[in-house]
Structures are given as structure tokens and as C-alpha cells.
N, C-alpha and C positions, 0 to 999 in steps of 0.2 A: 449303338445300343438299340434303336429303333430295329436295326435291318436284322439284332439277333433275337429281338422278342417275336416279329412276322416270323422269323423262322422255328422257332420253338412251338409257335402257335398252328405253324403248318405240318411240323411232327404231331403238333397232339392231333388234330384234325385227322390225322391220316390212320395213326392210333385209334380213333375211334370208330373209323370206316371199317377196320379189321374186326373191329370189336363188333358191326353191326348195332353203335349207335348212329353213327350218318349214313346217309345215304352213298353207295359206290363214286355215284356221276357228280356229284356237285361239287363244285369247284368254286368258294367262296373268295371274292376279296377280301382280303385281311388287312382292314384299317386299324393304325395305331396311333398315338397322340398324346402328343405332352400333357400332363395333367394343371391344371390351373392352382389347381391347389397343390402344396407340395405333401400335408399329411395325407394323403390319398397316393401318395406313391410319387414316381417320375413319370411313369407312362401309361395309361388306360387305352380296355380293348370295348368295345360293343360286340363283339364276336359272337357273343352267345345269344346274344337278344336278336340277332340275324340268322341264327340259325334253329334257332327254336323251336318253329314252325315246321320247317321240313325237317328236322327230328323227329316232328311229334313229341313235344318236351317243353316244361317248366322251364323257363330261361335262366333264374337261381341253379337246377337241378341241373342244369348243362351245363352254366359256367363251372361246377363243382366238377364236372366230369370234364373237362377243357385241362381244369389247374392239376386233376390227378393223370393226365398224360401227358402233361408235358416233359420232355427230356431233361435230367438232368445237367445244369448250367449254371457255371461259378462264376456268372454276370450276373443272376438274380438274385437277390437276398430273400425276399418275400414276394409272395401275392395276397393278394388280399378280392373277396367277392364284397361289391356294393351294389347297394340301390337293387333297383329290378332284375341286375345281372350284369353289372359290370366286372372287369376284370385288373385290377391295380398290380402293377406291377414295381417293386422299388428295388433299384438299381443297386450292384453290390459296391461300395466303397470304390475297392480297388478298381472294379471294369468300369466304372462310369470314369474315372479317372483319367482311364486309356486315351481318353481321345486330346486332353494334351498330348502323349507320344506321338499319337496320329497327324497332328496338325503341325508341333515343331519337324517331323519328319517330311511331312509335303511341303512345307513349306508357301510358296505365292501359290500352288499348284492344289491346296485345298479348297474344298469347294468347288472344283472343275471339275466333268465328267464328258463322257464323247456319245450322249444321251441322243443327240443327234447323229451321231457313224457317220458326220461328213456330209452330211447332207446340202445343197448348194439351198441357199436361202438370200434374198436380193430385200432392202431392206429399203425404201424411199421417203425419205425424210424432209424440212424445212421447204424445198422446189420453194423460193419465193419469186416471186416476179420482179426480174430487174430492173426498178422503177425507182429504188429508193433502200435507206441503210435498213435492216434486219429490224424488225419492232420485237415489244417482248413475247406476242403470238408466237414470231418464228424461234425465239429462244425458247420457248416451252418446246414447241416442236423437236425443236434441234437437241434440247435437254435428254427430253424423254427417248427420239429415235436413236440417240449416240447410246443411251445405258443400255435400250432393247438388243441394239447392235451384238454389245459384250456381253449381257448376259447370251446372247445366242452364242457368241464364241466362246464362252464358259464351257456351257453346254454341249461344247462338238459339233456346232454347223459352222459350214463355208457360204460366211457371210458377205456381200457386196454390199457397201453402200453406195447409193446414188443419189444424183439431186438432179430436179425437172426442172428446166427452164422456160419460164415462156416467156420467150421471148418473141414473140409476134402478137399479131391483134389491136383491141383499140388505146389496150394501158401502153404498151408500145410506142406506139402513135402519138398519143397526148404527153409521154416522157419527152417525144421528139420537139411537138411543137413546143413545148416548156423551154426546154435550152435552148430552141432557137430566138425564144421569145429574150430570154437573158444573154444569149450574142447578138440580140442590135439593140440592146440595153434595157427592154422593158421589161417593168416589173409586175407583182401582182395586182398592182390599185390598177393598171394602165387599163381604161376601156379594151385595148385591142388584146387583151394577155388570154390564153386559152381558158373557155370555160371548165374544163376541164381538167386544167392544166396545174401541172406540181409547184408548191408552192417554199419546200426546204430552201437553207444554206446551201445543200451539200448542189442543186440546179446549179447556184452563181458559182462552185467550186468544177464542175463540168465545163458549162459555160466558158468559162477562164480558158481550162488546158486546151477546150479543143481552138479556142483564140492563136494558144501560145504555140500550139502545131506541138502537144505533147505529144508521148508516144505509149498506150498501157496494155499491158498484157492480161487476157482473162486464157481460160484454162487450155484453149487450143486455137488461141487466136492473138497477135498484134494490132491494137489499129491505130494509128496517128491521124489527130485531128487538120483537118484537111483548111481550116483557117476560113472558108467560106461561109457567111452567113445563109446565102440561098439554099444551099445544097444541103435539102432537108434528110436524105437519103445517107448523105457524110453524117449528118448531125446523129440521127438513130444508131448507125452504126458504130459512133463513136462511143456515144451513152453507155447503151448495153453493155458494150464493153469495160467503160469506166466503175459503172454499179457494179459488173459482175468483178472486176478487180474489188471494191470494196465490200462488196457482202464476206467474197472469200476472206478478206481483213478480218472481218467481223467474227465467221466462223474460225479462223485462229486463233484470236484472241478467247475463244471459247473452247479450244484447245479440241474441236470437234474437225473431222478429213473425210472428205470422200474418196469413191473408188471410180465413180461414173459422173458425169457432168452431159446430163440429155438435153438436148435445142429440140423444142417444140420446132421450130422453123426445119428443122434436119426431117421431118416427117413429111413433108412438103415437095421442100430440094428433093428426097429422095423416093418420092412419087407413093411415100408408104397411105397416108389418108387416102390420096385415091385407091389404090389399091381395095383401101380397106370400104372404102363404097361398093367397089365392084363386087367382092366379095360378099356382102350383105343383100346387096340387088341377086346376086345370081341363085343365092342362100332363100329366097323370095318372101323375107319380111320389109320389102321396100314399102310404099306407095308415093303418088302424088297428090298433090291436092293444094288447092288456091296459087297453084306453080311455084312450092314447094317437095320438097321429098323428105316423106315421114318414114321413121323404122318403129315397125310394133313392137314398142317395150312393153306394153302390156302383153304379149304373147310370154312373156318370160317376169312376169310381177309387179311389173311396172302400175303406178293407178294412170297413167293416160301412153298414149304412143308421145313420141319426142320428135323435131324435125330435126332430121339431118343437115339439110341443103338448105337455106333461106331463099325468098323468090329473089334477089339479088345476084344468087350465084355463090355466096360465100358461107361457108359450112359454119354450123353451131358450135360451142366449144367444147361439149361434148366427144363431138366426132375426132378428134385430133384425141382425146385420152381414150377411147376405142382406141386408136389405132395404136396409140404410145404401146397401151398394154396387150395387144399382140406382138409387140415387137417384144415386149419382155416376157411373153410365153415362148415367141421361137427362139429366145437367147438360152431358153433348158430352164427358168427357172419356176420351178414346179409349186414353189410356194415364195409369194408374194407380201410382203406388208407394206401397205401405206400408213405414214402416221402424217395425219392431216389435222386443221383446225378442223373443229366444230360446224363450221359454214359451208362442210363438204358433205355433210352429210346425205343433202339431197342427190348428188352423185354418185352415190356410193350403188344403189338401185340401176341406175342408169347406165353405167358403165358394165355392170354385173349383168345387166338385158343386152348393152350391145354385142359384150363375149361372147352371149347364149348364142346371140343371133349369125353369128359367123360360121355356128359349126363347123368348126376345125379340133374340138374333141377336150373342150376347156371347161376344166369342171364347173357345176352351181354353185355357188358361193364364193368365188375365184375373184378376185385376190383378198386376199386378209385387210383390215381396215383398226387402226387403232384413233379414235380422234380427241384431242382434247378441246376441251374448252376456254374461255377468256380468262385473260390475266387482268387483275387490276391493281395497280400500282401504289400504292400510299404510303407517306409521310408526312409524321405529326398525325395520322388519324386523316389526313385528309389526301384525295385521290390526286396523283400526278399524271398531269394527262399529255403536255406537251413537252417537245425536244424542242429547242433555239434550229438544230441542226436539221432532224426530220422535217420539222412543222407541224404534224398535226399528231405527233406519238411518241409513247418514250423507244429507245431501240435498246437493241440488249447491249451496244458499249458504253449507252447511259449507265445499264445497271451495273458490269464490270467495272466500271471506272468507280461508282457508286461505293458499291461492297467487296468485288473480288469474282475471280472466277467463281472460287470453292464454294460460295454462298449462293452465287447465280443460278449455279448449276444446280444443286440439291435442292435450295426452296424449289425450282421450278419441274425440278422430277420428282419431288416427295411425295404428291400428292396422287391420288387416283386420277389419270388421265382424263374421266366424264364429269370430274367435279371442276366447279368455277376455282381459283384461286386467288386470293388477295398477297400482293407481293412488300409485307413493312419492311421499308427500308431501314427504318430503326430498330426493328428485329437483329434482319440478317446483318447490322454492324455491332450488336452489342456483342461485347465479350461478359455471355452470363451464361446458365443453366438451363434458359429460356430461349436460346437460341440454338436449336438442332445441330447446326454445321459444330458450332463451338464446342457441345456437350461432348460431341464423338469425336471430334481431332482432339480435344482434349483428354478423354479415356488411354487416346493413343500416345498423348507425350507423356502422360502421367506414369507409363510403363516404362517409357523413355527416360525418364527423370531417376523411376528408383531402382532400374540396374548401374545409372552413372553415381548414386549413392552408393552401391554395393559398392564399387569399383573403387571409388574415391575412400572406402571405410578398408581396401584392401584384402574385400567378403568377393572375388568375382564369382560370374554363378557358377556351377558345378553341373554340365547338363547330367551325367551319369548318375551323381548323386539321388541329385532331383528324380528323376523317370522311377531309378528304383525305390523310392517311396511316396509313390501318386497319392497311397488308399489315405495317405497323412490328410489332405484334401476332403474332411469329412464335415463340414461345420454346415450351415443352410446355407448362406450364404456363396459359398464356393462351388458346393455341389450347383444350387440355381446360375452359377456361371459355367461350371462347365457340361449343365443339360443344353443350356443355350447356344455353346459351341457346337455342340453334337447337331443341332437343327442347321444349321449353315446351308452345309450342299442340299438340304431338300430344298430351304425355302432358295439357293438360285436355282434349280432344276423347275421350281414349282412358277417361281417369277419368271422365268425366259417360256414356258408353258402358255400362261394366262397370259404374256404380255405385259406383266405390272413391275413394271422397277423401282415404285413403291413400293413392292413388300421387301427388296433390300433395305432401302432406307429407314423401315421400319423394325423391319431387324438390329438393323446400325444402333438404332434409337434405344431399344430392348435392353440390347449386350452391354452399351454405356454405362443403363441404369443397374445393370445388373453389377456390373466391375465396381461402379461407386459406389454401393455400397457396400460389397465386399468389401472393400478397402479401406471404407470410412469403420470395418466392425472387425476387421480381422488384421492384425500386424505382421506387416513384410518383415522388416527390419530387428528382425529376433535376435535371440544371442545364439539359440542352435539349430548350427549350421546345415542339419537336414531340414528343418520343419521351414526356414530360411529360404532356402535353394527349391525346395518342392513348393512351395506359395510363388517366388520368383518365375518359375517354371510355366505356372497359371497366366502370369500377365503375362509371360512372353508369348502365350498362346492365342489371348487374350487380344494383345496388338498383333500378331500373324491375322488373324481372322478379320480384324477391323481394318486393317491395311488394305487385306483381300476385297471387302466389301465396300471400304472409300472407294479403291479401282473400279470395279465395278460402275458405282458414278460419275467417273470420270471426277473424283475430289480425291485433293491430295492427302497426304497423311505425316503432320507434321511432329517434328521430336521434340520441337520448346516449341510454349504458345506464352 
């Protein structure tokens, strides 16, 4: 209905260029918009009050002259001129109706478009440091990067996800000395236990296998623990590897995959950081200084230059994601999103200066950057801050074990990725109205529930029936459900756009409230069999579309709750 009011609205427009009311060249956008209110129509234009001006025109006396060129079209019932020059438009029974036909005929395939033509887009998500189980930071992360994913693949791009390992450096290190510390027995009170050093379960769980000479596989590696307490070099390499086996746990159980699995260390081995020194030095934003080597990232936005080189010899941590992110410009991919915590922010500058400074043809504000902020955890009203197993955090198989995937996942993608969120536990387990996940799996069994009444009453639906009398479909109620279908594929085109898989969820939210009350005001379960089959018709549309959109957050979509 949207895409045939812009087009009516681009007949009359064109209509009036002939006429020598617009101007020849102008070429307006023509925005359209559900109206808030529904006696105001389905849809409102500002058209006229944007073009007013370069008419040389009253914006009342335009939009009058907008509504008398428009094409004739038996999706409109009325328009109506408000306020300063708005343009209301209300949808005719029957066409507004169509877009049940629309959505039972697409099927899971509504709401998808190829808005991106394929485009390759690399999508870097959670990267947490193999030190330790997934806390609920990386479950936001992981929440949020997995929906941007699908809405991108909604959308028509050739998505990669990947995940950045760093696995080197000094958290590394201090993981090592930790289990070594837990195979010759000491624990954290022991004066001699690393200051530094990791203090979970899940050490004395390492500790153990690499005793028992286990053997565990992470994504492109085996390593069997070598049984030796000296051999600090066995001890890290076994670690890493054992985290990296459990983080992936973690992320299954969160029903989240990747495509790429990056070793910070693999940048090293494969002489790519140096390289990308040389590269910067020949580029001639190096210097030295206090026997150091600084790169001017102030030359590119930066508020100070950054060292590269420490007087040690050993490079900042910087300079290894420089180099990460040339390697993912020469892998072709032209557009990049990081979704990071909040704590990454000051990087985000820095990395963006060191790409400048390579000149190798990488555009200014390269790569994209989504970050969210902290989670805080509460139950009873009051904040849960440790795991037995972590030690000093809750992890996201706390909260799966807690509440469920389908709750983990949505509280921690509902919200606007820059805002703080509080995570109640006793929220997301209530079975109430108040509980988001529950409101909209439930909209979805409740449709599930009253075809199994049809069925069981001997009434099955009638899809032919039903289609050919949509316009039955007239009441407020029905109509405000199926204007809200009609929004679907904008807002995922507009969400994989902005980045925000909040406004799925927020859609989700919308549709629920809108079905329940239809359904609390208007009766399925009629005695005649058209008015029956065309309302039946609506929820099935109705769950098509909630279905579509639970996917989208990776939450499932159940038929009894």
C-alpha cells in the first residue's frame, strides 16, 4: 500500500510538471508514513509542505493540487488535506486487505528482498579472548551480531561471519601461569598464585584434563595435554585450546555459527604485523622517539599520535588490529562491521588512522563499528554479579540455563545497541504479558490454537474462500493488523540499513499488541463460514509474519505455550 501511494504521488507530481505547476528538474523524495492516528487515514504524505517553496505556493493550495492529479486507483478510498498541508490517505477495504494474499503466498520468504544484489559483507562479532567461559557482554555482542547477520541476509547480502581470537599477549600469558598454577596444586589464597592470575572453576576444570593427557579439538587444531607441570608453553597451548573448545559450547548453545575463526597469533606466524610496519614506515607517517616508534594518527583525526613499537621491541595492541583489518580489506571485503563492547570505542579512531596511514586505497571511515553497552544482571531487584564457575561474572550459559535461549537472545537484542541494559531474571521467566518473548511466541500459538479449533469443530480453513473475501476484513481493529503487516519488509530493509535489530523486535512487540486485541474485540469462531475463513486467513498471516520476524532473532516460534 505504501509503495502504491509513492507511486500515485509520483504520477501526480509529474502531472503537475506538465501542467507548469513544478518545476521541470526537481526530483523530490517522496516520503510516506503510517499515520498514528487511524481517523487521519492509514498513511500521510508531507509532500506538499516540501514542495511549496520551489512551486512558489501555499502548501494547503498544493496539496489541493497533488489530490486533483492523482491517478485514478482502486486502493484508495479517500484523501483527505490536514493541518498546514498534509495529505491523508485511507486505504480501500479490499486493497489494504491484499496483503494477507501477499504474505500467505510468500510465505517464510516475506519480508526478504535482494536490497543488497549480493553484495559480500564480513560481519565480526563476540572475538572474545580465550581466557575464560563467554560473560553476558559477549552475549549481547553475540545476540545482537547474529540478528545483524540475518537481517543482512534478509536483505540480499553475502554475509561471512567471523570471530577474532586473541589469542596472544599478556591475558594469554597470565591464563598460562593460572593452570600452571592449579597443576602443581596452588590455589588463589597461595602467596605464590599469579597476580594476575584467573581465579574460576572452569582453571581447576583445565588444570585436571591437561593432568589426565585429554585430548580437545578447537576449530582448526587438536592438542593433547602434555601432563607436564614445567612446560609452560604445553600449558598455553593446551588452554587456548580447551577455552576455545568451550566458548564454541557456549555459542551453540546460543544457537549462534560462524564462518571464519581469526588467530591474532596467525598475523605474526604469517609475518602479516610486520609487514604492515613496513608498510606505514615506507607510507612515511612513522617516527621515533624515547626509542619507541610512533604513527601519526593525528595526521588522520586522531587527538594524539599512538606508539606502534614499544622501547622493548614489542608492538602495541593496536598494531595487530591494523594489520587484522588489512588482511580483511585484501580478502575483497568492501564493507566491514565490527560489533564490539562499549570499551572499544577508543579504537575505533585508531584503527580508522592506521588504515588512513597505509595508503593502499581504504576508504575514511572504514570499517563500520556497531558497539553496545553493559549488561547488568538482576534478580529480585537486586544485581547478580558472580558465576561459582566464571568467578568474577555471570556468563551467557548462566543465563540459558537461567531462562532459555529464546529469552536470552531477545532481552539482549531488544534494545538499542548504545543504551545500558538491565537483564531481570524474573522478567524473562515469567509467563505474563509483561514479558516480551512471551507476549509474541504467544500471539504466534494463539493462531496455532484457533486453526486446531477449526479443525477439531470440522470448520478446516478454506484458503480460496477466505482470499476472495479480504474487503470482509473492515472493522479497526483488523484493519490496524493488517496495516502493520504491510510495514514488515520496510522496517527489516530499514533495520539491516541502520544496523538496529531492535526495530524487529520492536515491530514483534507492535503486531502482538495489535493481534490481541483484535482477537480480544472481534470473533474467529463464527457460524459463517466466509466471515470464519477470511478473519482465520488474518492469523495465519499474522503468525507467517511473526514466525518471519522471531527468525530473524534467532527465537523460536512456538504452537502451544
Amino acid at each position: 500500500m505504501k509503495d502504491t501511494i509513492v507511486s500515485l504521488l509520483e504520477g501526480a507530481v509529474t502531472a503537475l510538471k506538465h501542467q507548469g505547476v513544478l518545476p521541470n528538474d526537481l526530483q523530490p523524495s517522496i516520503k510516506v508514513d503510517p499515520t498514528k492516528d487511524k481517523a487521519h487515514g492509514d498513511y500521510a504524505t508531507n509532500l506538499a509542505l516540501m514542495l511549496a517553496k520551489p512551486a512558489g505556493k501555499n502548501p494547503r493550495e498544493l496539496a489541493n493540487a497533488l489530490v486533483e492529479a492523482l491517478p485514478d486507483s482502486d486502493a484508495i478510498q479517500k484523501t483527505e488535506i490536514a493541518g498546514p498541508g498534509f495529505i491523508n490517505f485511507f486505504a480501500a477495504a479490499d486493497a489494504a486487505a491484499q496483503i494477507v494474499a501477499q504474505v500467505l503466498d510468500c510465505g517464510d520468504t516475506f519480508g526478504r528482498s535482494m536490497a543488497g544484489k549480493g553484495a559480500k559483507v564480513q560481519v565480526e562479532f563476540v572475538s572474545a579472548n580465550p581466557t575464560g567461559p563467554l560473560h553476558v557482554g559477549h552475549g549481547r555482542g553475540a545476540a545482537i551480531g547474529d540478528c545483524l547477520c540475518r537481517l543482512l541476509e534478509a536483505t540480499g547480502f553475502d554475509v561471512t561471519r567471523e570471530f577474532y581470537y586473541n589469542d596472544a599477549g599478556a591475558q594469554i600469558a597470565n591464563l598460562a601461569r593460572s593452570v600452571q598454577a592449579r597443576v602443581k596444586g596452588l590455589g588463589p589464597d597461595d602467596e605464590s598464585w599469579p597476580e594476575d592470575g584467573y581465579r574460576g572453576e572452569y582453571i581447576v576444570d583445565v588444570a585436571n584434563d591437561y593432568l589426565a593427557g585429554k585430548t580437545v579439538s578447537a576449530d582448526d587444531r587438536e592438542v593433547t595435554g602434555k601432563k607436564d607441570p614445567d612446560d609452560l608453553d604445553a600449558i598455553q597451548a593446551f588452554a587456548v585450546a580447551w577455552l576455545r573448545r568451550e566458548q564454541d559450547l557456549d555459542l551453540k548453545a546460543f544457537g549462534v555459527e560462524f564462518d571464519v575463526y581469526f588467530l591474532e597469533s596467525s598475523l605474526y606466524e604469517d609475518g602479516k604485523v610486520d609487514a604492515t610496519v613496513e608498510k606505514l614506515v615506507s607510507a612515511g607517517h612513522t617516527y621515533e622517539d624515547d626509542g619507541a616508534m610512533w604513527l601519526r594518527t593525528t595526521d588522520f583525526g586522531d587527538d594524539k599520535d599512538r606508539v606502534m613499537r614499544k622501547r622493548d621491541g614489542g608492538y602495541t595492541y593496536f598494531l595487530p588490529d591494523v594489520a587484522y583489518h588489512l588482511d580483511k580489506w585484501q580478502r575483497g571485503f568492501k564493507t566491514v562491521i565490527n560489533e564490539q563492547g562499549a570499551d572499544h570505542h577508543s579504537t575505533v579512531t585508531r584503527v580508522r588512522a592506521g588504515l588512513q596511514a597505509l595508503e593502499v586505497g581504504i576508504p575514511k571511515g572504514w570499517p563500520d563499528y556497531v558497539l553496545h553497552q553493559m549488561v547488568m544482571v538482576t534478580r529480585s531487584g537486586v544485581e547478580v554479579k558472580l558465576s561459582k564457575r566464571a568467578g568474577s561474572y555471570v556468563t551467557v550459559r548462566d543465563l540459558i540455563d537461567e531462562v532459555g535461549r529464546d529469552a536470552t537472545r531477545f532481552f539482549l537484542a531488544a534494545r538499542r545497541a548504545d543504551s545500558q541494559l538491565t537483564f531481570d531474571i524474573d522478567l524473562a521467566r515469567s509467563q505474563s504479558n509483561d514479558n516480551p518473548v512471551y507476549y509474541i511466541q504467544y500471539a504466534h500459538a494463539r493462531v496455532c490454537s484457533m486453526l486446531r479449533k477449526a479443525q477439531d469443530a470440522d470448520q478446516p480453513f478454506d484458503h480460496a474462500l477466505a482470499l476472495a473475501n479480504l474487503a470482509l476484513l473492515d472493522s479497526d481493529q483488523e484493519k490496524a493488523v493488517l496495516n502493520r503487516l504491510a510495514r514488515f519488509p520496510e522496517v527489516v530493509e530499514t533495520a539491516a540499513k541502520n544496523r538496529e535489530p531492535q526495530q524487529v523486535a520492536q515491530y514483534l512487540l507492535d503486531l502482538s499488541g495489535d493481534f490481541h486485541t483484535c482477537y480480544n474485540a472481534v470473533k474467529v469462531m463464527v457460524e459463517d463460514d466466509t466471515l470464519r475463513n477470511t478473519r482465520l486467513a488474518l492469523g495465519l498471516a499474522t503468525r507467517q509474519v511473526l514466525r518471519n520476524g522471531l527468525d530473524l532473532m534467532g527465537v523460536s516460534a512456538p504452537e502451544e505455550m
